[in-house]
C-alpha positions in Angstrom: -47.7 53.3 59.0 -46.7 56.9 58.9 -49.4 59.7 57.3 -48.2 62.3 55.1 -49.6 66.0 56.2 -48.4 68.5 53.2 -48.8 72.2 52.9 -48.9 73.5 49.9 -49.2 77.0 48.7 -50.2 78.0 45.6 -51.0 82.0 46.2 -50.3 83.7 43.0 -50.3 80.8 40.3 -52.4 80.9 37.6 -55.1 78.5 36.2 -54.9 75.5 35.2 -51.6 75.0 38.1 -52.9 75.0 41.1 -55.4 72.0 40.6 -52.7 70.5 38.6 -50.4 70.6 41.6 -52.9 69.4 44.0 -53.7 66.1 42.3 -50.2 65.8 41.6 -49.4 65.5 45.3 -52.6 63.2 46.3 -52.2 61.3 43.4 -51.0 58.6 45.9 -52.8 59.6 49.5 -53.3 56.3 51.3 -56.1 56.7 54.5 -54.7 59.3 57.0 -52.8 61.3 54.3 -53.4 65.2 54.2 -52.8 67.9 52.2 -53.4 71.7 53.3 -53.6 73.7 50.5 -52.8 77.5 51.2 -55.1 79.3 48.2 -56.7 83.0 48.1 -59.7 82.0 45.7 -62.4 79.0 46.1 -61.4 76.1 43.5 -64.9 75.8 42.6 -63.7 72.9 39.9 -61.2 71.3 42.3 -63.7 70.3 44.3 -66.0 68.5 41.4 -63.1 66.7 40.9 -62.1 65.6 44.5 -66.1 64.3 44.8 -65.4 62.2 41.7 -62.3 60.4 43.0 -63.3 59.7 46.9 -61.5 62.3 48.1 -63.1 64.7 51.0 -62.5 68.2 52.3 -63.0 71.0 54.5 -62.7 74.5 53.7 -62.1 77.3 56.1 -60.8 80.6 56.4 -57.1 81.2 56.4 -54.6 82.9 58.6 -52.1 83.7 55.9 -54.4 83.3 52.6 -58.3 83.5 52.0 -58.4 79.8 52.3 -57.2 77.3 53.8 -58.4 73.8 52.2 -57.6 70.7 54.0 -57.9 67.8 51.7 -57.6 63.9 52.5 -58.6 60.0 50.5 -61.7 58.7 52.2 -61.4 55.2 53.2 
C-alpha cells in the first residue's frame, strides 16, 4: 500500500478556509497518510477537532511559514 504525504499551504487564507481545507484532504487518511500543513498562525480550533476524530499531530516551527503542522490518522 502506498502513503499519501501532502503539503499544503494555506498562508494568507482567511478563517473558516484553512480548517475547511485540511479536513477536506484527511477526510480519507488511511494509517501512514500525512499531511504537512504550511500555516503562519496556530489553529488553536483545528486541533480540538483533530483530538475528536483520532487524528494526531506535531507542531514545529517552519522554514518558509511560522508553522509547520504535520498531521496524520492514528491507527
Amino acid at each position: 500500500m502506498t502513503h499519501r504525504h501532502v503539503v499544503l499551504d494555506v498562508r494568507g487564507m482567511q478563517p473558516p478556509e484553512p480548517i475547511e481545507r485540511v479536513l477536506e484532504t484527511i477526510g480519507d487518511f488511511h494509517a501512514g497518510d500525512t499531511l504537512k500543513l504550511v500555516i503562519d498562525c496556530e489553529p488553536k480550533p483545528l486541533f480540538r477537532i483533530l483530538q475528536a476524530n483520532d487524528y494526531s499531530w506535531r507542531v514545529e516551527p517552519g522554514t518558509e511559514s511560522n508553522y509547520e503542522i504535520t498531521i496524520w490518522a492514528r491507527e
